[in-house]
OpenMM code with the backbone's topology and positions (N, CA, C; nanometers):
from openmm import Vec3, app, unit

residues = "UNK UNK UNK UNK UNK UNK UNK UNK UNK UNK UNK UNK UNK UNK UNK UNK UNK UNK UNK UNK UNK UNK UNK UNK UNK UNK UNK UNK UNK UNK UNK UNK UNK UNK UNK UNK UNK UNK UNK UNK UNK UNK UNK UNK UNK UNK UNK UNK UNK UNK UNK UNK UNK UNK UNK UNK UNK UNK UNK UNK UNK UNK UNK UNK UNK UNK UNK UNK UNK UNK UNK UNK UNK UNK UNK UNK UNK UNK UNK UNK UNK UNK UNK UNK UNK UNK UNK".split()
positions = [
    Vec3(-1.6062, 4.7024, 4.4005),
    Vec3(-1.5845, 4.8382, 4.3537),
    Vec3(-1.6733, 4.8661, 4.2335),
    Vec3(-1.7194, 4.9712, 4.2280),
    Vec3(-1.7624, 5.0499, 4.0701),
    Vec3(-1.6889, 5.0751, 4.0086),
    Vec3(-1.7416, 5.0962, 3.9004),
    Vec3(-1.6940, 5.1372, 3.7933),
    Vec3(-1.6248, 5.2775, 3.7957),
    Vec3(-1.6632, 5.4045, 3.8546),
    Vec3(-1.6306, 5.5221, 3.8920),
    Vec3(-1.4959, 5.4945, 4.0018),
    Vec3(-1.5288, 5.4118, 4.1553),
    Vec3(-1.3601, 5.4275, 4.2100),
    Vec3(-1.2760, 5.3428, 4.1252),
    Vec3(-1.3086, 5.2353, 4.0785),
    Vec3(-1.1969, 5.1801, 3.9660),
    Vec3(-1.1526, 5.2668, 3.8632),
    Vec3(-1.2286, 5.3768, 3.8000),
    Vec3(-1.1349, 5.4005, 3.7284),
    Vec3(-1.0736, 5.5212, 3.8365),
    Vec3(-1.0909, 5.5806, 3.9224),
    Vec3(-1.0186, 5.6652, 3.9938),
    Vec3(-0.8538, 5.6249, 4.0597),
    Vec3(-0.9053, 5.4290, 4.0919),
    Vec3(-0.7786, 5.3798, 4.1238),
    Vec3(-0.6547, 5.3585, 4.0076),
    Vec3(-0.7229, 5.3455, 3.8068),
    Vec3(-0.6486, 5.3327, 3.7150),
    Vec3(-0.5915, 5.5063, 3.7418),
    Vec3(-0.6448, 5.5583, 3.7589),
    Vec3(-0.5285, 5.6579, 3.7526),
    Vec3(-0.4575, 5.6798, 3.8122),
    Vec3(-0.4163, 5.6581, 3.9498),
    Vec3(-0.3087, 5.6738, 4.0343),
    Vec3(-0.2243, 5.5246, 3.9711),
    Vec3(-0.2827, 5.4588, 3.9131),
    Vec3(-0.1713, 5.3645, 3.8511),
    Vec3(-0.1790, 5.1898, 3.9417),
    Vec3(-0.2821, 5.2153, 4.0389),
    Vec3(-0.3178, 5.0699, 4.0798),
    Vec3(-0.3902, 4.9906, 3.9610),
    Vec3(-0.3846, 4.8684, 3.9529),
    Vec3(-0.4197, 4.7900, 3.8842),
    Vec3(-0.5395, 4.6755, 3.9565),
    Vec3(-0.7062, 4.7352, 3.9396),
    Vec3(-0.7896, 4.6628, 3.9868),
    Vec3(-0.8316, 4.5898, 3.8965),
    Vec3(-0.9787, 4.5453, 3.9143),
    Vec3(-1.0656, 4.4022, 3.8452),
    Vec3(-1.1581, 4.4244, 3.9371),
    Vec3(-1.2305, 4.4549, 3.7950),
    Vec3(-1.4225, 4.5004, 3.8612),
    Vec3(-1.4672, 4.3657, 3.7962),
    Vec3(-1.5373, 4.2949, 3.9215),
    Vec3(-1.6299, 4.1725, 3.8745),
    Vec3(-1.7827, 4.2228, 3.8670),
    Vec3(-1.8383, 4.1369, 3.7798),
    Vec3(-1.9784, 4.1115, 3.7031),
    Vec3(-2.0235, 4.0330, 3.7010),
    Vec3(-2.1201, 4.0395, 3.6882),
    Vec3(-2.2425, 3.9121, 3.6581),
    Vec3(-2.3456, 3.9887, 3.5782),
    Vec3(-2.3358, 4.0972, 3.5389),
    Vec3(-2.3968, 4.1325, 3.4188),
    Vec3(-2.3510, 4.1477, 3.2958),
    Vec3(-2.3995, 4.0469, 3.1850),
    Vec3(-2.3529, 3.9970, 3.0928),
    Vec3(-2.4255, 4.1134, 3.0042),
    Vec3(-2.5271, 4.1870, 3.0007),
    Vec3(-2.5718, 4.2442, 2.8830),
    Vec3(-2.5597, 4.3868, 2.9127),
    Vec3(-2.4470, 4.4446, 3.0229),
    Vec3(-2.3961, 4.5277, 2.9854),
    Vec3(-2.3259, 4.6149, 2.8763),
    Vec3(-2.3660, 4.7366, 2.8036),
    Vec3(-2.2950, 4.7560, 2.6913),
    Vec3(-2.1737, 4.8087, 2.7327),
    Vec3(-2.0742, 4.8151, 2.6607),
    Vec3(-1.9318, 4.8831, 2.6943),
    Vec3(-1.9238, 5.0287, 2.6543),
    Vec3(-1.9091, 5.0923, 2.7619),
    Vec3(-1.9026, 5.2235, 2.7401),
    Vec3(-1.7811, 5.2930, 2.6979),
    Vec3(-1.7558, 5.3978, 2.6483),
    Vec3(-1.5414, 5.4754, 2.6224),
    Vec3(-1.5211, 5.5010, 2.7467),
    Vec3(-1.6183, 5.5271, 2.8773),
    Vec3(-1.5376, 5.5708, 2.9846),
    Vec3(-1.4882, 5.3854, 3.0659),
    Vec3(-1.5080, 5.3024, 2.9840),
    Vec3(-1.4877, 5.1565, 3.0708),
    Vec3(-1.3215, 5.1547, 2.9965),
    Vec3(-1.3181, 5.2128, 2.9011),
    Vec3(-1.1876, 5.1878, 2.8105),
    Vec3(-1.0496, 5.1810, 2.9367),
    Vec3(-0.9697, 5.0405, 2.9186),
    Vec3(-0.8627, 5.0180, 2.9722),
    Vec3(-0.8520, 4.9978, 3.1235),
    Vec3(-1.0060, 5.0072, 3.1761),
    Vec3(-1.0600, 4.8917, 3.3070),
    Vec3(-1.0289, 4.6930, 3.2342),
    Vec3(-1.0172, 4.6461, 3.3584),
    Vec3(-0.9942, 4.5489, 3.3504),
    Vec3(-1.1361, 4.4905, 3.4136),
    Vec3(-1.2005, 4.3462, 3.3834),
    Vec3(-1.3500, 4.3440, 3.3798),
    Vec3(-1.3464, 4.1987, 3.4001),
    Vec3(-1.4023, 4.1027, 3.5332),
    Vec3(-1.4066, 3.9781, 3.5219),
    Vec3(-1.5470, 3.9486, 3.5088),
    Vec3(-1.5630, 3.8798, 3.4198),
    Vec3(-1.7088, 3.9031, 3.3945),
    Vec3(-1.7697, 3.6810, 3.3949),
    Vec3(-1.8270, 3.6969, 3.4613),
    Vec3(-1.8901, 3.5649, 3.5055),
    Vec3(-1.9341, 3.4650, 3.4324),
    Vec3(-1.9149, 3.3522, 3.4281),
    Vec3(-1.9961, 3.2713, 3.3065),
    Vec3(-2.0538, 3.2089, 3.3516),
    Vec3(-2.0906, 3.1810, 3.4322),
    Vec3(-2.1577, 3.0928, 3.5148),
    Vec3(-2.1429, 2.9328, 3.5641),
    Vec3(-1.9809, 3.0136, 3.5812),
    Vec3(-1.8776, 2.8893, 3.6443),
    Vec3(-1.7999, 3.0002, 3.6983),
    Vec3(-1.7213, 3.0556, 3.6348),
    Vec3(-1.6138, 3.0830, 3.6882),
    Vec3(-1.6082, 3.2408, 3.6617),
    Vec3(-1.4832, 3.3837, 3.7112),
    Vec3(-1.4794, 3.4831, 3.6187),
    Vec3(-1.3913, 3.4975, 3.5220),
    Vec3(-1.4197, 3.5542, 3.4085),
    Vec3(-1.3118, 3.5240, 3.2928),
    Vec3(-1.2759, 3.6655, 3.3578),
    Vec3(-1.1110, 3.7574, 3.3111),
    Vec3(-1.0847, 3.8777, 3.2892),
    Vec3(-1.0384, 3.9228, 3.1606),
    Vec3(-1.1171, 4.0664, 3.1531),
    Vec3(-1.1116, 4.1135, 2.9981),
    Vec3(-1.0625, 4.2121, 3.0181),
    Vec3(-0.9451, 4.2741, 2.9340),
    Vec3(-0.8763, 4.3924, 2.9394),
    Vec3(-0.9670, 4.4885, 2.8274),
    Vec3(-1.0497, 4.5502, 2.8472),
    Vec3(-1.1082, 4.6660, 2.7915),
    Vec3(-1.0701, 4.7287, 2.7053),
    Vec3(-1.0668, 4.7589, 2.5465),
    Vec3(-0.9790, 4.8122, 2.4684),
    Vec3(-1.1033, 4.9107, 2.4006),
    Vec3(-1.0364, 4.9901, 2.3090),
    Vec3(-1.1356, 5.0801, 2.2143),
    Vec3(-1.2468, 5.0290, 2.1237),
    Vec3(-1.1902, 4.9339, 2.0765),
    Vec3(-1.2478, 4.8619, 1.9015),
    Vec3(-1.3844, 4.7871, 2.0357),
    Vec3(-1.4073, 4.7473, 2.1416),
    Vec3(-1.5076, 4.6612, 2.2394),
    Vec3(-1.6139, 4.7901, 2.2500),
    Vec3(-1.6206, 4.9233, 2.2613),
    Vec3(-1.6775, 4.9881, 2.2488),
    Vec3(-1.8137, 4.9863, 2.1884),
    Vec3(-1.9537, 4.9764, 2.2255),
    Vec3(-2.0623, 4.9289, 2.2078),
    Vec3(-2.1213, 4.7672, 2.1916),
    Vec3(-2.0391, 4.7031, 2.1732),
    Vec3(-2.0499, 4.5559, 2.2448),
    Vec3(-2.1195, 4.5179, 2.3753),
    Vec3(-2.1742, 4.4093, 2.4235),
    Vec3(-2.1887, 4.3777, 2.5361),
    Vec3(-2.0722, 4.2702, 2.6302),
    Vec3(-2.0802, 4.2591, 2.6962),
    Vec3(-2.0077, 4.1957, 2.7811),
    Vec3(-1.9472, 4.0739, 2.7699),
    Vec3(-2.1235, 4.0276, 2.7349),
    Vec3(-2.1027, 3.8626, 2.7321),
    Vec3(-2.0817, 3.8121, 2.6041),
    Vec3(-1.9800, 3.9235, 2.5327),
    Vec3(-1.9818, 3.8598, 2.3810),
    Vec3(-1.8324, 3.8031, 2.4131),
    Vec3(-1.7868, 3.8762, 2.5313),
    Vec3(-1.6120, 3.8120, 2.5405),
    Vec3(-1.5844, 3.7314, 2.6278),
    Vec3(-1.6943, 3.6839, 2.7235),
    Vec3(-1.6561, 3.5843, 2.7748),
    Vec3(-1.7627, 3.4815, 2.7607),
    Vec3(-1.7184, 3.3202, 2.6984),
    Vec3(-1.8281, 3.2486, 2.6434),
    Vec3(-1.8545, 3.1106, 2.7568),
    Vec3(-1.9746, 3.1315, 2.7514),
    Vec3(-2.0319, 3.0337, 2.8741),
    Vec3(-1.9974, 2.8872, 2.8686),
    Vec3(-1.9716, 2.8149, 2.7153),
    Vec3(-1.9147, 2.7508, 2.6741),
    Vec3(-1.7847, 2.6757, 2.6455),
    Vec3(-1.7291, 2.5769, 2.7429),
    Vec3(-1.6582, 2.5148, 2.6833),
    Vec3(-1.5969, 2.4362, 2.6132),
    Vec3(-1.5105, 2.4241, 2.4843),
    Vec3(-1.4646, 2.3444, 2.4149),
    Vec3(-1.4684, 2.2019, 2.4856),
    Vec3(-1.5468, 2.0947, 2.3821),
    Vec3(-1.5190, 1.9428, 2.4326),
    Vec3(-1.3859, 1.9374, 2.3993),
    Vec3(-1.3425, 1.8550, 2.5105),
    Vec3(-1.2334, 1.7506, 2.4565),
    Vec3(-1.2561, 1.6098, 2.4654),
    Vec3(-1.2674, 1.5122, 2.3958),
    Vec3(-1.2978, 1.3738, 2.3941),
    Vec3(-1.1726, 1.3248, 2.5290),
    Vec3(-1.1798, 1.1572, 2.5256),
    Vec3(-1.0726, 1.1514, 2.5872),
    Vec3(-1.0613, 0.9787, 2.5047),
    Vec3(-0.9572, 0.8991, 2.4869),
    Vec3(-0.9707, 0.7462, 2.4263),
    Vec3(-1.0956, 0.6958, 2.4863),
    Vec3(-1.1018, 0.6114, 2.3916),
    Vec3(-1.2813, 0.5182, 2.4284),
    Vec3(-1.1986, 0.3966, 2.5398),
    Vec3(-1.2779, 0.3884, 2.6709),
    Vec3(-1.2386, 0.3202, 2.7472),
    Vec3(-1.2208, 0.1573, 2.7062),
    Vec3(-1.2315, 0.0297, 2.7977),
    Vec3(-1.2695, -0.0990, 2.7776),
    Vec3(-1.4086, -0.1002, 2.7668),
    Vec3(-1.4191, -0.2189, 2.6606),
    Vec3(-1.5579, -0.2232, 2.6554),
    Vec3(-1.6524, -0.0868, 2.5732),
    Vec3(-1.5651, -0.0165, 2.5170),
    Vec3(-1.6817, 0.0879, 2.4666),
    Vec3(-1.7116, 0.0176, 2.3380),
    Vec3(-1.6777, -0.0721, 2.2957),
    Vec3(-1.7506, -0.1160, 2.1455),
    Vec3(-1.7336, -0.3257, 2.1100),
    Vec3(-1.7925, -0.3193, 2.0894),
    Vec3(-1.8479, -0.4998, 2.1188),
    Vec3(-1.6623, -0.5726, 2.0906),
    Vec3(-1.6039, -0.5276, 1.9507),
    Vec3(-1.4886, -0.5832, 1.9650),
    Vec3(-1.3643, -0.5841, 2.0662),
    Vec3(-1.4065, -0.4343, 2.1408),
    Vec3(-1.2787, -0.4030, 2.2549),
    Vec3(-1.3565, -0.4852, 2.3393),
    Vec3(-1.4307, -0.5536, 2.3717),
    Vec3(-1.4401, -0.6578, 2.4877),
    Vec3(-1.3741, -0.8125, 2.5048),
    Vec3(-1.3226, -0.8216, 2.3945),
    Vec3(-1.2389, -0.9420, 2.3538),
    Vec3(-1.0980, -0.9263, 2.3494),
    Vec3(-1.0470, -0.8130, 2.3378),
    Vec3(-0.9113, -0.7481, 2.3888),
    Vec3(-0.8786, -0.7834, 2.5064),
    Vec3(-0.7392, -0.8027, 2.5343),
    Vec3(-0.6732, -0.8948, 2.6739),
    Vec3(-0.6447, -0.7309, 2.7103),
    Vec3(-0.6589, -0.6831, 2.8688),
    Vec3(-0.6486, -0.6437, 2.9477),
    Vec3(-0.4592, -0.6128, 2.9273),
    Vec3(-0.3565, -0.7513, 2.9268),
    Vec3(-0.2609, -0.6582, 2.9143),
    Vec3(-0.1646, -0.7328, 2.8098),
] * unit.nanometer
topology = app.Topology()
chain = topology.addChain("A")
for resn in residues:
    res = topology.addResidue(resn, chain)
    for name in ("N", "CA", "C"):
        topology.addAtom(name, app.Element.getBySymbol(name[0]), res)
């Protein structure tokens, strides 16, 4: 869908999700209170469209980036854990 029948469907009160893959879209007042899945190049995030997003681009709200999470250092990750008994 566009942007134009989506918002035609917010007004009868359906609740769509316009997907993207254009990230350097600016946000326009007529996008205000569309809902917007916008691509990161994994997956689509969804962004609920508010006033204050107004001249922004797209890809400032959904970040291509995800947070590391470490995980414990396995066996063997450091010369002394190799001398450690198993159980």
């Amino acid at each position: 869908t566009n942007l134009r029948a989506a918002r035609k469907q917010v007004r009868k009160g359906k609740d769509v999700v316009v997907k993207t893959h254009c990230r350097d879209m600016v946000i326009l007042p007529e996008m205000v209170d569309l809902t917007i899945a916008i691509h990161n190049g994994n997956k689509f995030n969804r962004v609920k469209i508010i006033p204050q997003m107004i001249g922004h681009v797209l890809g400032e709200f959904s970040s291509p980036m995800a947070k590391v999470k470490h995980g414990n250092p396995g066996i063997g990750a450091t010369k002394s854990s190799a001398y450690v008994p198993l159980k």
